[in-house]
N, C-alpha and C positions, 0 to 999 in steps of 0.2 A: 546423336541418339534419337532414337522416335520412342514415345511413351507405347507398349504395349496393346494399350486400351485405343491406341488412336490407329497402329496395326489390323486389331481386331475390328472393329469398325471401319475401316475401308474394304476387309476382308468379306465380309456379311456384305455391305453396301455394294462390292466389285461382283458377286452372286448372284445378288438380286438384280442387276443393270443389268449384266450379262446375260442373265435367263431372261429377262423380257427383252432385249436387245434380241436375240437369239429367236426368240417367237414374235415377236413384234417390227425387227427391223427397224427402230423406233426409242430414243433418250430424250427422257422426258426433260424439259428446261427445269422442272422442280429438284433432280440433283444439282444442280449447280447451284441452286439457291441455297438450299441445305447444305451444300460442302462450301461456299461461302461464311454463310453465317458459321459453321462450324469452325471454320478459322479465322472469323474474330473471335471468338468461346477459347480457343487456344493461345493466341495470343496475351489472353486474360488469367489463364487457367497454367500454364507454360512457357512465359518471356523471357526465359533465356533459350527456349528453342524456336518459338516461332515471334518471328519481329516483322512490324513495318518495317519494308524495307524493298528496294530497286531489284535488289537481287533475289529477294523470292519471287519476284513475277519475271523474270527471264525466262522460265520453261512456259509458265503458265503463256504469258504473250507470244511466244515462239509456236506453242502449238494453237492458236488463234490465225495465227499467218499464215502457217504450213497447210493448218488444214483447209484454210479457205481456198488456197490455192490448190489444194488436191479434191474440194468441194466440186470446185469451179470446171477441175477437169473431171469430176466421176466418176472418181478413184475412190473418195472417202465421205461418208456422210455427215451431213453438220452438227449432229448430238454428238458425233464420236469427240471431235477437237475440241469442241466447245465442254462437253464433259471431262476429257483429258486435261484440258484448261485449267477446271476446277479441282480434278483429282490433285493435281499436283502443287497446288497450295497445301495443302494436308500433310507434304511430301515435306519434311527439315530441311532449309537447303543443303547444307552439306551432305545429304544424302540422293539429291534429286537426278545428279550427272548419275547414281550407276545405278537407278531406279530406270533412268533415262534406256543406259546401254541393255536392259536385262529385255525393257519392251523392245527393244530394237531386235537387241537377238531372236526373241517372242516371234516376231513380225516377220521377220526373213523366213524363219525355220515352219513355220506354218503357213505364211505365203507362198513358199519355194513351194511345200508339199500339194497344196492346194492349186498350183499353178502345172504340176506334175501329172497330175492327177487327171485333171481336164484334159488335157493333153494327153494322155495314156488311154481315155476314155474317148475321147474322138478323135484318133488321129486317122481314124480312116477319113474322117468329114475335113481334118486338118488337110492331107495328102490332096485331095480330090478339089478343094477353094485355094490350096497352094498353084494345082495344074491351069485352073481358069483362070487366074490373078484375083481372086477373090476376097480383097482386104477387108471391106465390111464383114464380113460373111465369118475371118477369123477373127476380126472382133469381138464380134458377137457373141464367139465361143468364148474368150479371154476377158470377155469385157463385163463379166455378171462380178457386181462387188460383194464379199462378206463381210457378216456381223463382226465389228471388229472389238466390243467389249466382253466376249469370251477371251480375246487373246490379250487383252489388259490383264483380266483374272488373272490369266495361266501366268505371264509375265508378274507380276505379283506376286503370287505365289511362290514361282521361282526365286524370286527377291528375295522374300521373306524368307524361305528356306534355306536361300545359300550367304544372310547376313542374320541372323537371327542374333547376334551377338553385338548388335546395335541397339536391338530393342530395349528399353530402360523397363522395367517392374516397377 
């Protein structure tokens, strides 16, 4: 179960990151502090849902690792993991793996479209750096990364939509 109020407030907080991720390209380190300290405040406030323990930082550590490695290659920027990082301590763990699978789905289905999209919009540029061998060239085109905390929101939302019978009042 996840307290409603603790839903609610990642919802607000997943908005507000979003929109200034989204014009700014840019996660401040001050959410993580704040969604830190917020889950010792739960832990205090909720100890039979949120505990010390190994096992709540398994997602949090996992996307620390992931991301640096998708940092590293260009793929993802460093507020996104490092904020996902913290997002997901606020997460119950028994609730974290299909939190996990909803961004996942989140991610393909807006990456696919957006990777569609490019490609539909210059495939005459694709065709033409296909003909010369031009690999940099379709990088370039493929290689522009997005705001990835709007697609946290939407994956959230979805969440919370399609388990809303988790949430405790």
């Amino acid at each position: 179960m996840m307290p409603i109020m603790v839903f609610i407030f990642l919802s607000i907080q997943l908005l507000v990151v979003a929109y200034i991720d989204f014009k700014t390209t840019k996660i401040s380190n001050v959410w993580i502090f704040i969604n830190a300290l917020f889950f010792c405040v739960l832990t205090l406030v909720y100890p039979e849902i949120y505990k010390w323990s190994f096992g709540i930082l398994i997602f949090p550590i996992s996307f620390l690792l992931v991301g640096f490695l998708l940092f590293v290659l260009n793929i993802m920027g460093g507020g996104d993991s490092k904020y996902l990082s913290s997002l997901y301590l606020l997460i119950p763990l028994g609730l974290q793996d299909r939190a996990f699978l909803y961004l996942l789905y989140t991610t393909v289905l807006i990456g696919s479209s957006i990777l569609l999209f490019s490609a539909l919009k210059n495939l005459d540029k694709i065709v033409i750096l296909t003909r010369i061998g031009d690999v940099k060239g379709i990088k370039k085109i493929f290689g522009k990364k997005f705001t990835y905390a709007p697609v946290i929101f939407i994956a959230w939302m979805w969440f919370g939509w399609q388990n809303h019978s988790v949430l405790s009042y």
